[in-house]
C-alpha positions in Angstrom: -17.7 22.2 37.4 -18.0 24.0 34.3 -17.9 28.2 34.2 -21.6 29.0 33.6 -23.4 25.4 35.0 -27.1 24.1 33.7 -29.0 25.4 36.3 -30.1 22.4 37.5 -26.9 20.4 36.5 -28.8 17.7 34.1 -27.6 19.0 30.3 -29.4 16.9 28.8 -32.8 18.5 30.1 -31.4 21.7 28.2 -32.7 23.1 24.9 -29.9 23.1 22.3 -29.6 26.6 20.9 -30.8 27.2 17.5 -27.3 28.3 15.9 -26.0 25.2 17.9 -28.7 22.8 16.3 -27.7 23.9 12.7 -23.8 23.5 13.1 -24.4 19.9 14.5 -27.1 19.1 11.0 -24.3 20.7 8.7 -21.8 18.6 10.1 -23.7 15.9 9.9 -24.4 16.0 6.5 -21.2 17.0 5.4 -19.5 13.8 7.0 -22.4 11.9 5.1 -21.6 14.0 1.7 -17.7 12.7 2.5 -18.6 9.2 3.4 -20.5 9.1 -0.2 -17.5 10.9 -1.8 -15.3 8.1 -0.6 -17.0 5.1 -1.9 -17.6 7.2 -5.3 -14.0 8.0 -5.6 -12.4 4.5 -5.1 -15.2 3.4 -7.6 -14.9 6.4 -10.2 -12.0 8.5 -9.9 -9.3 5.8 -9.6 -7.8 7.5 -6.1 -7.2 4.0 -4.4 -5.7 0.7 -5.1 -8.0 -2.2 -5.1 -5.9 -5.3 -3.6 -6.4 -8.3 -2.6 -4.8 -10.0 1.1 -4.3 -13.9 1.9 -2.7 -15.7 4.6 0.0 -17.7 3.8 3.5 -18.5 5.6 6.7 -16.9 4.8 7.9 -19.8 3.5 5.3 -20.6 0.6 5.6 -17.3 0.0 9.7 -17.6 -0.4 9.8 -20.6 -2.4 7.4 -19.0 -4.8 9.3 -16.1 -5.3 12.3 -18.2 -5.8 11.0 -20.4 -8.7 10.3 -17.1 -10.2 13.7 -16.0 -10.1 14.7 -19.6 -11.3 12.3 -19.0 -14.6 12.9 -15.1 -15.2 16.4 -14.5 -13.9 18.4 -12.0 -16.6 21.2 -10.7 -15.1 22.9 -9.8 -10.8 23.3 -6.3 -9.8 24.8 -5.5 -7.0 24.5 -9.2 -5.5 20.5 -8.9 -6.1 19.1 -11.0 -8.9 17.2 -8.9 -11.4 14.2 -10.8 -12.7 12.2 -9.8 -16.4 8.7 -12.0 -16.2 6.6 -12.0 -19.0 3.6 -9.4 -19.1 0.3 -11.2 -17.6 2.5 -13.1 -14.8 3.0 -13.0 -11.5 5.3 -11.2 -10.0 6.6 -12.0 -6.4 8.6 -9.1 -4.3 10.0 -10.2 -0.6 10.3 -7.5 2.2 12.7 -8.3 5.0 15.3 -7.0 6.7 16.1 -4.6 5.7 16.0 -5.3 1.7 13.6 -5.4 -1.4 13.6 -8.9 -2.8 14.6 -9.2 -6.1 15.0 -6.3 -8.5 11.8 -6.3 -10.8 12.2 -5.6 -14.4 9.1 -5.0 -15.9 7.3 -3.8 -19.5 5.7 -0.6 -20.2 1.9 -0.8 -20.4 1.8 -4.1 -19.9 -0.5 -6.1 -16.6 0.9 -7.9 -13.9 0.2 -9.4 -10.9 2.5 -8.2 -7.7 2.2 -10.2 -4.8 4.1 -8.7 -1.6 4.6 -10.2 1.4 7.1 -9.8 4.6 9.2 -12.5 5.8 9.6 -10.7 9.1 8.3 -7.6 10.1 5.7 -4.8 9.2 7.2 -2.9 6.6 5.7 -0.5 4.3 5.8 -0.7 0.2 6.2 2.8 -1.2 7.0 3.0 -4.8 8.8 6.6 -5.8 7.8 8.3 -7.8 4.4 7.5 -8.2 1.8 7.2 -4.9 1.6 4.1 -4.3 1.5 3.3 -0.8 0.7 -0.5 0.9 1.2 -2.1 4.4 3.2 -5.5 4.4 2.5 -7.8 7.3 4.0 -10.9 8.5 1.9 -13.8 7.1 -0.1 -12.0 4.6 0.5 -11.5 0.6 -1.2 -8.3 -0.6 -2.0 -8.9 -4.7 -2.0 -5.7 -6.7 -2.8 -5.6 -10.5 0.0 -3.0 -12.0 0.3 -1.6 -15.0 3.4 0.5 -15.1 2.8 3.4 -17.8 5.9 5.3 -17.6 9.7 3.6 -18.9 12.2 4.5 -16.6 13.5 3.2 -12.9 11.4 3.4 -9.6 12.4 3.3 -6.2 11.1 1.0 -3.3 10.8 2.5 0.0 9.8 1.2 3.0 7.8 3.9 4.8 6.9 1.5 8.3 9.7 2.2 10.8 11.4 -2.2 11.1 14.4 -1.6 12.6 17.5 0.1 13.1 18.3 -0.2 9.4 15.5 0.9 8.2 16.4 3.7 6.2 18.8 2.0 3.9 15.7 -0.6 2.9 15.8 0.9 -0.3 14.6 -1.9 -3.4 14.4 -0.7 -7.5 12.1 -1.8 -10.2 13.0 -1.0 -13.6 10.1 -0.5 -16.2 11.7 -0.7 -19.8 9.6 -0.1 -23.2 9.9 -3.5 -25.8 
């Protein structure tokens, strides 16, 4: 039971008041002006990143990102190998547990192609300092065009809850100027 029923408890049957009526078109058309907004945005203004997804198992995905390290390999840190492909390529980055795979070293303003895919969980691909924000699932590779066009080092944060060690899975990427 509501405080002040229909009289004859069918709504419906009702006559919407007039003040009512016009809050419910404004709204209306406001959520179609931000629909529109969206699609012109993503299109125009550059707000989103356009991406690409395909299947594919975490081993394919592991072996290409280790014939990638084989090719482009420059130096270790800190027991991670640190890999310099040449602008154009593509660029393979692992998320597992609970760990960016390899460290990226990559060249001001030029294009690449990052492919990112979990070997294990959902985890989250959050590059610092810039907004860049993707979901990594199990069995997918997402494919991002980047072109970095700042010099300096970026961190990797995984911003999808995997685990008790998930705030220590922490990756870099180095953009350097040539």
């Amino acid at each position: 039971m509501s405080i002040s029923p229909p009289q004859e408890k069918l709504w419906w049957n009702e006559p919407i008041p007039k003040s009512e009526l016009i809050w419910i078109i404004v709204g209306f058309i406001w959520g179609l002006i931000m629909f529109f907004m969206m699609i012109y945005w993503h299109a125009v203004g550059e707000q989103n990143l356009s991406n690409e997804a395909y299947r594919i198992t975490a081993e394919d995905f592991a072996a290409r990102t280790n014939t990638m390290i084989e090719k482009y390999k420059v130096r270790d840190e800190a027991g991670f190998p640190v890999v310099h492909p040449p602008p154009g390529s593509d660029v393979y980055l692992i998320a597992r547990l609970w760990q960016w795979w390899p460290i990226l070293e990559l060249e001001k303003d030029q294009s690449y192609r990052l492919h990112i895919s979990s070997m294990d969980w959902l985890h989250g691909f959050s590059l610092q300092p810039v907004n860049i924000n993707l979901q990594i699932h199990p069995g997918y590779e997402m494919v991002l065009t980047a072109k970095p066009d700042k010099a300096g080092e970026y961190g990797i944060v995984c911003n999808e809850f995997c685990g008790i060690g998930h705030h220590t899975m922490v990756g870099r990427m180095y953009v350097i100027e040539k």
